[in-house]
Each structure stands twice: as structure tokens, then as C-alpha cells.
C-alpha positions as CSV (number, residue, x, y, z in Angstrom):
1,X,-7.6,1.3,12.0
2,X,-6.6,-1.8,11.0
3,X,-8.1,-3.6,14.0
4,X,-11.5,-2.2,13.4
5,X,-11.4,-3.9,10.2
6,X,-10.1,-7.2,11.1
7,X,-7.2,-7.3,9.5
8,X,-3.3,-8.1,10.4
9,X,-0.8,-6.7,8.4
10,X,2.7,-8.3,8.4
11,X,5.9,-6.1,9.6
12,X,8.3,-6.1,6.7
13,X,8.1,-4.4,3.3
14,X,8.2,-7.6,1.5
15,X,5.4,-9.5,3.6
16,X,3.2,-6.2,3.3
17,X,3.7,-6.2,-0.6
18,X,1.9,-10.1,-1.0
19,X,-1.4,-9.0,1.2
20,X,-4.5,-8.3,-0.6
21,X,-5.8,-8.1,-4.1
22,X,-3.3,-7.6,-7.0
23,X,-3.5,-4.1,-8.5
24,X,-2.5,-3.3,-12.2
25,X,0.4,-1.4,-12.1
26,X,-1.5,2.1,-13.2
27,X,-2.2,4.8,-11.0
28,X,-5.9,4.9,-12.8
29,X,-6.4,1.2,-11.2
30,X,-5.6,2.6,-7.4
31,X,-8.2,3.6,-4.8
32,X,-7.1,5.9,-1.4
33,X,-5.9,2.5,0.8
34,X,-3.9,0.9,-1.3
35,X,-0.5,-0.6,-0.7
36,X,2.3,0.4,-3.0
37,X,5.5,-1.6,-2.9
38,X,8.8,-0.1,-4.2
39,X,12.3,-1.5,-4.3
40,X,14.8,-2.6,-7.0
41,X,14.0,-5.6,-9.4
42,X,12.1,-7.9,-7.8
43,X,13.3,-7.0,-3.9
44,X,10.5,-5.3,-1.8
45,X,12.2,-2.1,0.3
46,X,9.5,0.6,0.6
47,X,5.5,0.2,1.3
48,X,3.4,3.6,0.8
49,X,0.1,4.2,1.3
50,X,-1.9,5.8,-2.5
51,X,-3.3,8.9,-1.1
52,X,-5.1,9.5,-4.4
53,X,-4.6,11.9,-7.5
54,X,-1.1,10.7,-7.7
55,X,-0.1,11.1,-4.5
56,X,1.5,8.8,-1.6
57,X,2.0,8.5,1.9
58,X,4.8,6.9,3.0
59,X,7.6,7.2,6.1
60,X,10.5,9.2,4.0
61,X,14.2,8.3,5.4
62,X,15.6,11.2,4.3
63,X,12.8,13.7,6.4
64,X,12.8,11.3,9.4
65,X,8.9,11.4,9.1
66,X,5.8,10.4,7.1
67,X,5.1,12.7,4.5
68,X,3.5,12.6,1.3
69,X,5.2,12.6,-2.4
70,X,3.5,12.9,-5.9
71,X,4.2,9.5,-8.1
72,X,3.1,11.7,-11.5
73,X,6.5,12.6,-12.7
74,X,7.8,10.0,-15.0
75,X,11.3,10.5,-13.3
76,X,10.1,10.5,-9.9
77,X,11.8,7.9,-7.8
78,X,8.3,6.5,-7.3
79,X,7.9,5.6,-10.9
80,X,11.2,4.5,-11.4
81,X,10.7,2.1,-8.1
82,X,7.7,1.5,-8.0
83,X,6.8,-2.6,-8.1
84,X,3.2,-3.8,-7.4
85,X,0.3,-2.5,-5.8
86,X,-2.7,-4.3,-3.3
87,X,-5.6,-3.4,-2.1
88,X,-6.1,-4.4,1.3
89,X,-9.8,-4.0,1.2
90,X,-9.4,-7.2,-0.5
91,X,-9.3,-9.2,2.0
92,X,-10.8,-8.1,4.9
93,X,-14.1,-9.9,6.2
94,X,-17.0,-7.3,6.7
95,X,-18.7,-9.8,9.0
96,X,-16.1,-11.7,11.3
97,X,-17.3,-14.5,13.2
98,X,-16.7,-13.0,16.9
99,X,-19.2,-10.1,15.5
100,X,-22.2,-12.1,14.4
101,X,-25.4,-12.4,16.8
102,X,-25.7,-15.6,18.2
């Protein structure tokens, strides 16, 4: 999906969390799409994927797969870890050069 729209996405946590637009820290502010970086302090260790109403995709180490967590409880680990948001969408040209009629 991310070739169709143009756009490369780095490979670590901490690369993925400085793409795209800054987000306010406020689940209110995020759209489906959006990046959400967790860690510890300032360190990057977790990127999910806002699903919307609360909720986020992301690949869980525990399960061994990607599943999808609610970020509403106040004591989730979500909240308590959660860093910085981006919204990809951002960034990503609508009209890239190699697609325009010559």
C-alpha cells in the first residue's frame, strides 16, 4: 500500500516515528493511518498503526502476531508509553512526477 502512494517508510521504530506531520498527542487529533510511536522517555521502541475509536494495530511480542489493542484505558500500557503521533498522509505527493502526462 505504501507503493501505491509513493511513499518509503524507514525500517526502525525510531526512523518511522520522525516521518510525516506531527500529531497532538490526543486521540481526538488521530485519523485511521496514523503512526503512533511508543517507548520509554524519549527512546522510540514500538510503532502502531491508529485503527480509530481508540484502537491500534500493531505487531504484539507477546502474541507473536499483529493484533489490535484499545489505547482508552488510562493505565493501558499504550497510554503510559505512548510518545508522538504522524500522519503519513502528510507527506505523500498525490501527483508524482513519473505519473504526470507528458
Amino acid at each position: 500500500m505504501l507503493a501505491a502512494l509513493h511513499l518509503d517508510l524507514p525500517r526502525t521504530a525510531r526512523e518511522q516515528s520522525l516521518v510525516g506531520a506531527l500529531l497532538s498527542r490526543d486521540t481526538g487529533a488521530l485519523r485511521p493511518g496514523d503512526i503512533i510511536s511508543f517507548g520509554r522517555g524519549k527512546r522510540v521502541t514500538h510503532i502502531g498503526i491508529y485503527a480509530g475509536d481508540g484502537r491500534v494495530i500493531h505487531a504484539s511480542t507477546s502474541k507473536r502476531r499483529v493484533i489490535e489493542s484499545s489505547m482508552e484505558s488510562e493505565n493501558s500500557w499504550f497510554r503510559r508509553r505512548w510518545i508522538g503521533a504522524r500522519s503519513l498522509l502528510a507527506v505523500v505527493n498525490p501527483f508524482p512526477a513519473d505519473s504526470l502526462i507528458k
